[in-house]
C-alpha positions as CSV (number, residue, x, y, z in Angstrom):
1,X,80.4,109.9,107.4
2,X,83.9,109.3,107.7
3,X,85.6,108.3,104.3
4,X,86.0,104.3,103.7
5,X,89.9,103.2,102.6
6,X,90.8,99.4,102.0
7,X,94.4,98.7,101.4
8,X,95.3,95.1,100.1
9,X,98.7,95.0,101.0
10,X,101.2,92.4,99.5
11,X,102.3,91.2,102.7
12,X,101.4,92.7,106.1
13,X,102.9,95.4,107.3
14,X,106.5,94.7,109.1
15,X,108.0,97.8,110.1
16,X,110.6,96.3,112.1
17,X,112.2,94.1,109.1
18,X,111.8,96.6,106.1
19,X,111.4,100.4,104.8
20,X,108.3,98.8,102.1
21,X,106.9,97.9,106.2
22,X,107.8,101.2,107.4
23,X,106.2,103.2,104.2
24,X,103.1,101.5,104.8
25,X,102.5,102.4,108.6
26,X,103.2,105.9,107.3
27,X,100.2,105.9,104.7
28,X,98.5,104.1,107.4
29,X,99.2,107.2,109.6
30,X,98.5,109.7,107.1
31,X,95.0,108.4,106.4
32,X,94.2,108.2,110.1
33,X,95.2,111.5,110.6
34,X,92.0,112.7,108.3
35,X,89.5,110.4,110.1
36,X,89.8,107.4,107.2
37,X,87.9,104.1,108.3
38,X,90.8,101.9,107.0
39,X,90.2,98.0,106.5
40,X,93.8,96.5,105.5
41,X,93.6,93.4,103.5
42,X,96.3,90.3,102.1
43,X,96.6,87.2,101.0
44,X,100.0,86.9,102.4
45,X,100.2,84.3,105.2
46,X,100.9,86.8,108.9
47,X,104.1,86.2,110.3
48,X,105.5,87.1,113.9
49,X,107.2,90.8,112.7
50,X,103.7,91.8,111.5
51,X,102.7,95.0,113.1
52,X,99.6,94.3,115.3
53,X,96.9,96.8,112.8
54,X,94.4,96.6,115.9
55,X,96.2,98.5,118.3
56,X,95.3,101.5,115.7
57,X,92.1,100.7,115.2
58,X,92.5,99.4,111.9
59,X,90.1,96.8,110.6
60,X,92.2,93.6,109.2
61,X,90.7,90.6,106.5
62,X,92.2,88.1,105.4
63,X,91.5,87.3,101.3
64,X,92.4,84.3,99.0
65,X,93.5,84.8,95.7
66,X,91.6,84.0,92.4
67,X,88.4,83.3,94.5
68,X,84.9,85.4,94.1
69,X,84.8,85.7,97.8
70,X,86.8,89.1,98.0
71,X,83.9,90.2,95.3
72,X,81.4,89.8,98.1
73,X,83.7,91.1,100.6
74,X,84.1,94.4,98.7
75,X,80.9,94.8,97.6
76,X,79.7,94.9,101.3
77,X,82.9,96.9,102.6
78,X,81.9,99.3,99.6
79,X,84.8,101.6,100.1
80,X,85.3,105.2,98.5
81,X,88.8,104.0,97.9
82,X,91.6,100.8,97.2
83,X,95.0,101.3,97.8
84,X,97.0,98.5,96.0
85,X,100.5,98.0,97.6
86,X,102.7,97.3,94.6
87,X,101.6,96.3,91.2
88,X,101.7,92.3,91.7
89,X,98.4,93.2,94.4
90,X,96.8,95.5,91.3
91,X,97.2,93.0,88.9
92,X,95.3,90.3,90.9
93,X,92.9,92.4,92.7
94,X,92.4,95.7,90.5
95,X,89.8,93.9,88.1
96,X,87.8,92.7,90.7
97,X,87.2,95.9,91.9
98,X,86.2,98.0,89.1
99,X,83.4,95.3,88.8
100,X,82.2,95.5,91.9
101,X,83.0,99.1,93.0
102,X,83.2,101.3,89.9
103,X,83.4,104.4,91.9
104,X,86.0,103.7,94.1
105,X,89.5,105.5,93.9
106,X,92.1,103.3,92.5
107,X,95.4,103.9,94.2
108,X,98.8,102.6,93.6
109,X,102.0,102.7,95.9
110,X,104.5,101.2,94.0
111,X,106.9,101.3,96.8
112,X,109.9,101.9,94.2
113,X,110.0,100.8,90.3
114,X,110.5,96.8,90.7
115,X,111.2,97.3,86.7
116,X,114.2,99.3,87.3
117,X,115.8,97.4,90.1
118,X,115.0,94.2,87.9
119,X,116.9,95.8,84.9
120,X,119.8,97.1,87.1
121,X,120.2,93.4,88.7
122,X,120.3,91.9,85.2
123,X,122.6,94.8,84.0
124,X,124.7,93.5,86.7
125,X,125.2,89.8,86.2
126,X,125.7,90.6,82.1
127,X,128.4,93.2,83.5
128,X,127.4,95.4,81.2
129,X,126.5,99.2,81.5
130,X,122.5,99.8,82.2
131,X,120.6,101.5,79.6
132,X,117.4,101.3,78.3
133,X,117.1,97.7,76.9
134,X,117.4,96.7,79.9
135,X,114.8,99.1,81.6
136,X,111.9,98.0,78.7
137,X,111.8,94.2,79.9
138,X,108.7,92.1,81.0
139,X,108.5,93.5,84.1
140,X,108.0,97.1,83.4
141,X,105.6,95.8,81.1
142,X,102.9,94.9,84.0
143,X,104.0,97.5,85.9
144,X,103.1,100.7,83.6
145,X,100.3,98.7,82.5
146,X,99.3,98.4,86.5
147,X,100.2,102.4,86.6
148,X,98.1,103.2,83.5
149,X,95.2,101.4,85.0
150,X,95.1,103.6,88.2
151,X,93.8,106.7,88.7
152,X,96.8,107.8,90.3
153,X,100.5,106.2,91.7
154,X,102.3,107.0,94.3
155,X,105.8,107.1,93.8
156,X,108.5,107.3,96.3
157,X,111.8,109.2,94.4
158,X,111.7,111.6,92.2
159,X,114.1,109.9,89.7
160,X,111.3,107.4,89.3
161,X,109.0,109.8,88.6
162,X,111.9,111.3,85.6
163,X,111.7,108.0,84.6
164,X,108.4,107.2,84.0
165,X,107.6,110.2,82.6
166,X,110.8,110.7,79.9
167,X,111.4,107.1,79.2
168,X,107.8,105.7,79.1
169,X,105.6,108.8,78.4
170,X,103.6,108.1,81.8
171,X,101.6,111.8,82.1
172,X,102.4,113.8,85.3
173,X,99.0,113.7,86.3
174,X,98.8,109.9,87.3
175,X,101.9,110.4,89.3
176,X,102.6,111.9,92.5
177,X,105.7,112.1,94.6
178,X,105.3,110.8,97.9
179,X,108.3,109.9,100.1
180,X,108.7,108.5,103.2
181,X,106.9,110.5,106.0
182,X,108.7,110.9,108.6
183,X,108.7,113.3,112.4
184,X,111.4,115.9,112.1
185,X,114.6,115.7,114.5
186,X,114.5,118.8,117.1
187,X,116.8,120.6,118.1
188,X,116.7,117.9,121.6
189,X,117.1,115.0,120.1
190,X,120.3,115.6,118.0
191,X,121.8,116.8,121.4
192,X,120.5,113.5,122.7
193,X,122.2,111.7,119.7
194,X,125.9,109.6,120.9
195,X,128.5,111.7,119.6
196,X,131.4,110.2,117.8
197,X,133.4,109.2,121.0
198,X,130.7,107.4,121.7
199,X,130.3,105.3,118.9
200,X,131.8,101.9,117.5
201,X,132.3,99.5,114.6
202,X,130.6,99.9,111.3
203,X,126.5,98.4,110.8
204,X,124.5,97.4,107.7
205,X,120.9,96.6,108.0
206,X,118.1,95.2,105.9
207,X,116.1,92.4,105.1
208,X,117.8,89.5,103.6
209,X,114.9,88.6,101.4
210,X,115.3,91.4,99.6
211,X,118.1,90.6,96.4
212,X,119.9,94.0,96.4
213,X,120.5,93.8,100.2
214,X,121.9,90.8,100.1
215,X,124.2,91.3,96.8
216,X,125.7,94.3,98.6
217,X,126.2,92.4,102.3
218,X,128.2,90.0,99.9
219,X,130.3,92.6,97.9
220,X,130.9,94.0,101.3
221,X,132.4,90.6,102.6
222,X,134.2,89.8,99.8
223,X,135.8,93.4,98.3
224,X,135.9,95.9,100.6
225,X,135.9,94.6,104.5
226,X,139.3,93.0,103.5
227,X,140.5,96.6,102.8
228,X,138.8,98.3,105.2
229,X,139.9,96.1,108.0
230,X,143.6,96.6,107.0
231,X,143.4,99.7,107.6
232,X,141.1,99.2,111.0
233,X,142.1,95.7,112.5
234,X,140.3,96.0,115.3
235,X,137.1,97.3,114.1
236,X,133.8,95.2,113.3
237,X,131.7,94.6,110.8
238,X,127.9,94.8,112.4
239,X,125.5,93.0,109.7
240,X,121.7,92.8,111.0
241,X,118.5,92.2,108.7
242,X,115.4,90.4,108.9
243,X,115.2,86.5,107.6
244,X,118.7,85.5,107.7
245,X,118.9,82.6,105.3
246,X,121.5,79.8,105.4
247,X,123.6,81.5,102.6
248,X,124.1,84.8,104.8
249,X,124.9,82.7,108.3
250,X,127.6,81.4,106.1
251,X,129.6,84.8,105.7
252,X,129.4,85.3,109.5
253,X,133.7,85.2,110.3
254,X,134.3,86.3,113.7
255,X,138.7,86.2,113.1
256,X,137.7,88.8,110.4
257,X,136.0,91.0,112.1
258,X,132.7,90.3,109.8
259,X,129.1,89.2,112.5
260,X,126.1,88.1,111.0
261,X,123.7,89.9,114.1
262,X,120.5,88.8,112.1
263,X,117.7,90.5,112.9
264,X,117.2,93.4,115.5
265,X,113.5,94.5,117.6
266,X,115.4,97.8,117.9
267,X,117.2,99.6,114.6
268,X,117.6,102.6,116.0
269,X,119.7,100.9,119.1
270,X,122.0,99.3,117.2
271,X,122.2,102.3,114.6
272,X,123.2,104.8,117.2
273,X,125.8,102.7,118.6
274,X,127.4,102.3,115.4
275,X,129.6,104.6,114.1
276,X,129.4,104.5,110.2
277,X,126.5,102.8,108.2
278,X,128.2,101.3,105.3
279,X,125.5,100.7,102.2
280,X,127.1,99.4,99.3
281,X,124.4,98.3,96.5
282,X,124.9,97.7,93.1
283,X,121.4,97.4,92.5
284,X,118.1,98.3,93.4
285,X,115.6,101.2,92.8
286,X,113.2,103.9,95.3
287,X,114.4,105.1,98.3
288,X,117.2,103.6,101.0
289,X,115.2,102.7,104.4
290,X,119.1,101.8,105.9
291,X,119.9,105.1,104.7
292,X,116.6,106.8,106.2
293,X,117.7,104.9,109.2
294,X,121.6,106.5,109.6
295,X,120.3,110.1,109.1
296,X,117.7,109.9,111.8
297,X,120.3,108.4,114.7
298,X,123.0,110.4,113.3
299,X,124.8,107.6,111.7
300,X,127.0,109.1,108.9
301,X,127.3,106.5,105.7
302,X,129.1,105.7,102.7
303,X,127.1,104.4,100.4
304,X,127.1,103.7,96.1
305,X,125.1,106.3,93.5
306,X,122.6,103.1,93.5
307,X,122.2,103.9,96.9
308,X,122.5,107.4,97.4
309,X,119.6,108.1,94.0
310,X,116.8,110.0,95.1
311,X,118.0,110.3,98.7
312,X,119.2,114.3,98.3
313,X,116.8,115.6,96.1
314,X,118.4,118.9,94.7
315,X,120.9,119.0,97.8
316,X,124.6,119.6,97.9
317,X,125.6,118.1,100.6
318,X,124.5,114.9,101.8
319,X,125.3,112.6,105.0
320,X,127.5,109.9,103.2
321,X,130.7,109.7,100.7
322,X,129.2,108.4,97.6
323,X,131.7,105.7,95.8
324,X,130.8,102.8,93.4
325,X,135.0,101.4,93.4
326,X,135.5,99.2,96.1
327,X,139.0,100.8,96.8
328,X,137.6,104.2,97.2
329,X,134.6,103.1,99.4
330,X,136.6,101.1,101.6
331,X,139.0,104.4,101.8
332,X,136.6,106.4,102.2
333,X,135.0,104.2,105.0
334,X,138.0,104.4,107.0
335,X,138.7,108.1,107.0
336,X,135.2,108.6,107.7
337,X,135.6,106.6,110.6
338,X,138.9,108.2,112.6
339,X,137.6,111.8,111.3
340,X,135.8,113.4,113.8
341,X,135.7,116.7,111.8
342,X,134.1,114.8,109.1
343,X,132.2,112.9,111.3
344,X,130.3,116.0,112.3
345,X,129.4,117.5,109.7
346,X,128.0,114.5,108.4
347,X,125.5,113.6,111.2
348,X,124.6,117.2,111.3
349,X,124.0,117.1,107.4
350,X,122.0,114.0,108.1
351,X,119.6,115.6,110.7
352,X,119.1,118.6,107.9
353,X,118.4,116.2,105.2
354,X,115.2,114.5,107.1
355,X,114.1,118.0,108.0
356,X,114.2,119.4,105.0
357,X,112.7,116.8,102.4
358,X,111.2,114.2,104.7
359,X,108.8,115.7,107.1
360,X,105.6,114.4,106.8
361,X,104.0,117.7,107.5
362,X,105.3,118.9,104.4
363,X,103.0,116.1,102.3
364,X,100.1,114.9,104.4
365,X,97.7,118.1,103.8
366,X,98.2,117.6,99.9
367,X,98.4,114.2,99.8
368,X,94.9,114.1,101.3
369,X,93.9,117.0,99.2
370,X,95.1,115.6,96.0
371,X,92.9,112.6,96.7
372,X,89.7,114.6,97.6
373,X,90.2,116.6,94.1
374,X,90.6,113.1,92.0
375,X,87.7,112.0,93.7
376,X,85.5,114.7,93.1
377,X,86.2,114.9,89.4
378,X,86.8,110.8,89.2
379,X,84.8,110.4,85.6
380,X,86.5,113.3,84.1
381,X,90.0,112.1,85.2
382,X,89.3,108.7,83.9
383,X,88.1,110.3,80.4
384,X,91.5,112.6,80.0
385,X,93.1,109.4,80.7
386,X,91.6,106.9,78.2
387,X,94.3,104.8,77.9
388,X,94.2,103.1,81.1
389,X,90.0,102.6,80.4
390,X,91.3,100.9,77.5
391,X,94.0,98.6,79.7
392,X,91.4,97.7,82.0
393,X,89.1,96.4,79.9
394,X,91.7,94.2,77.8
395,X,93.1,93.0,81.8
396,X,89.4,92.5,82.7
397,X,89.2,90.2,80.1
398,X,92.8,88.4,80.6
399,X,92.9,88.3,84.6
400,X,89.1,87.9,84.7
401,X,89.1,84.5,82.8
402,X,92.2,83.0,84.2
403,X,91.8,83.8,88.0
404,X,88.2,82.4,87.2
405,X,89.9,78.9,85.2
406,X,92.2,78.8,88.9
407,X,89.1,79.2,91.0
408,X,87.4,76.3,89.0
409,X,90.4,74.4,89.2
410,X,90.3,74.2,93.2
411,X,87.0,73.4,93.3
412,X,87.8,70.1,91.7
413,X,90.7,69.6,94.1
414,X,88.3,69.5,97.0
């Protein structure tokens, strides 16, 4: 009998508007590939970017929060194992099924440490340098609590997993490193790739909802274009990401060079007809999906050490100049533009980059084995690791009470 996986996502997947949409098709892959009968679950209302889970013969439910329904759903479903998608989904789910499915595996893909990119945002409107005050807030509170709780996390850059371990004491053995999972470029499609003749205008992409991406299409608009199209007066800015709110149509400036494109049905289109991906965060945490993005259509980047963290593992050389100074980005911008030497040897370090730390082949086999071990040896995992025993039992208690208080509540409403 083939092994039974629910994932209760936070939204539903939208690999066309985000990299969290794209990581989640790729576990969804991943656990296809070893014969898993998935059943993906959320309370998150299903928009038109949603990836149609059918066509992969993935079974879909739709849950309500704080309601004893999704007890009896679970109970039935019985699965061998839960994979929460981010800690949020944990917190309001993770109770409810130790209580009705003790045995399951718990899972957590945190996507990338919200408690990091949280700090690093604050850091930023204090202007002041991020340390660890700001790293220990409310946020990473829930979220190591969420970690601590499940029987293992998986976590998507290694600095993360540095993190947790040497700044919250978070033992190795409830982590594991898990990228994105991607195909790897052959030798035929890099041919295939437009070369730098080619090519035109500069592109950023990602979804507007998402506070870092939008904090760096704005620094972008209002420190370095200006200096980049000094130097290139005739060059365009190329801005595209999902749910364009009223705040980013506002920065569209066709005399400047600066066009709000919005969202695209095709990334890698517009990616490979762009000549340099500019990425310019001053915030955020986990892995870049717009810098995933560049590499795989040969799109060199320059990009901020926010931006580039985690990307290169133990590398040398990487596929984008790395500057935080607006000055130096915007100069680096332009030489990387009109240098077709560098150029080069940029899209080629690019295509190296996925093929060396992103193919999926690389993790799927012990991804799926790692899981087969912890579920084998689930009791004596749980015992090493009292702590989160401990956690559970206290959130039990907390959650349990309150999400029951809401569920009484809308009763009386109706």
């Amino acid at each position: 009998m083939n092994q039974k996986l629910l994932i209760i996502g936070f939204v539903w997947p939208e690999p066309k508007s985000s990299a969290a949409g794209s990581r989640m098709m790729q576990l969804i892959n991943v656990f296809k590939s070893a014969n898993y009968d998935i059943t993906f679950a959320s309370a998150c209302v299903k928009t038109d970017n949603a990836f149609d889970l059918t066509t992969l013969d993935v079974t879909t439910k739709a849950i309500v929060l704080n309601d004893s329904s999704f007890d009896t759903f679970i109970k039935d479903l019985n699965p061998n194992m839960v994979l929460f998608d981010r800690f949020m989904v944990e917190e309001q789910f993770g109770w409810r099924v130790a209580e009705q499915c003790p045995n399951a595996l718990r899972v957590l893909d945190t996507e990338d440490l919200h408690c990091l990119r949280k700090g690093r945002e604050q850091a930023l409107k204090d202007q002041a340098i991020f340390d660890k005050s700001y790293l220990q807030n409310d946020t990473a509170k829930r979220e190591i609590a969420s970690i601590l709780r499940s029987d293992l996390s998986f976590i998507i850059s290694q600095v993360e997993i540095e993190i947790l371990v040497n700044q919250f004491n978070i033992n190795e053995h409830l982590l594991y490193y898990l990228p994105f999972l991607l195909d790897p470029i052959t030798p035929e499609t890099q041919k295939l790739s437009p070369k730098f003749k080619d090519r035109n205008h500069f592109i950023t992409i990602g979804n507007f909802m998402h506070p870092p991406n939008f904090d760096a299409v704005l620094f972008l608009k209002t420190d370095i274009w200006p200096l980049i199209r000094k130097e290139l007066p005739k060059i365009e800015m190329h801005v595209y990401g999902a749910y364009e709110s009223q705040k980013v149509k506002q920065l569209h400036n066709p005399k400047e060079g600066f066009l709000i494109k919005g969202f695209t049905e095709d990334a890698n289109k517009v990616m490979q007809e762009a000549k340099v991906c500019l990425a310019p965060l001053r915030f955020g945490a986990g892995l870049k999906g717009k810098l995933i993005d560049a590499m795989i259509n040969g799109t060199p980047c320059v990009t901020t050490t926010i931006g580039a963290e985690g990307m290169y593992g133990t590398l040398r050389d990487t596929n984008a100049f790395i500057e935080d100074d607006a000055k130096a980005f915007a100069k680096q911008a332009a030489e990387l533009y009109a240098n077709r030497i560098y150029w080069n040897g940029k899209q080629k370090t690019g295509f190296m980059i996925i093929n060396t730390l992103y193919d999926k082949a690389i993790y799927t086999k012990d991804v799926l084995h790692r899981l087969e071990q912890l579920q084998a040896g689930l009791q004596s995992h749980r015992q090493q690791h009292f702590i989160g025993q401990v956690l559970m039992h206290h959130t039990v208690q907390s959650t349990k009470f309150m999400s029951r208080w809401i569920e009484e509540k809308n009763k009386t409403k109706t």
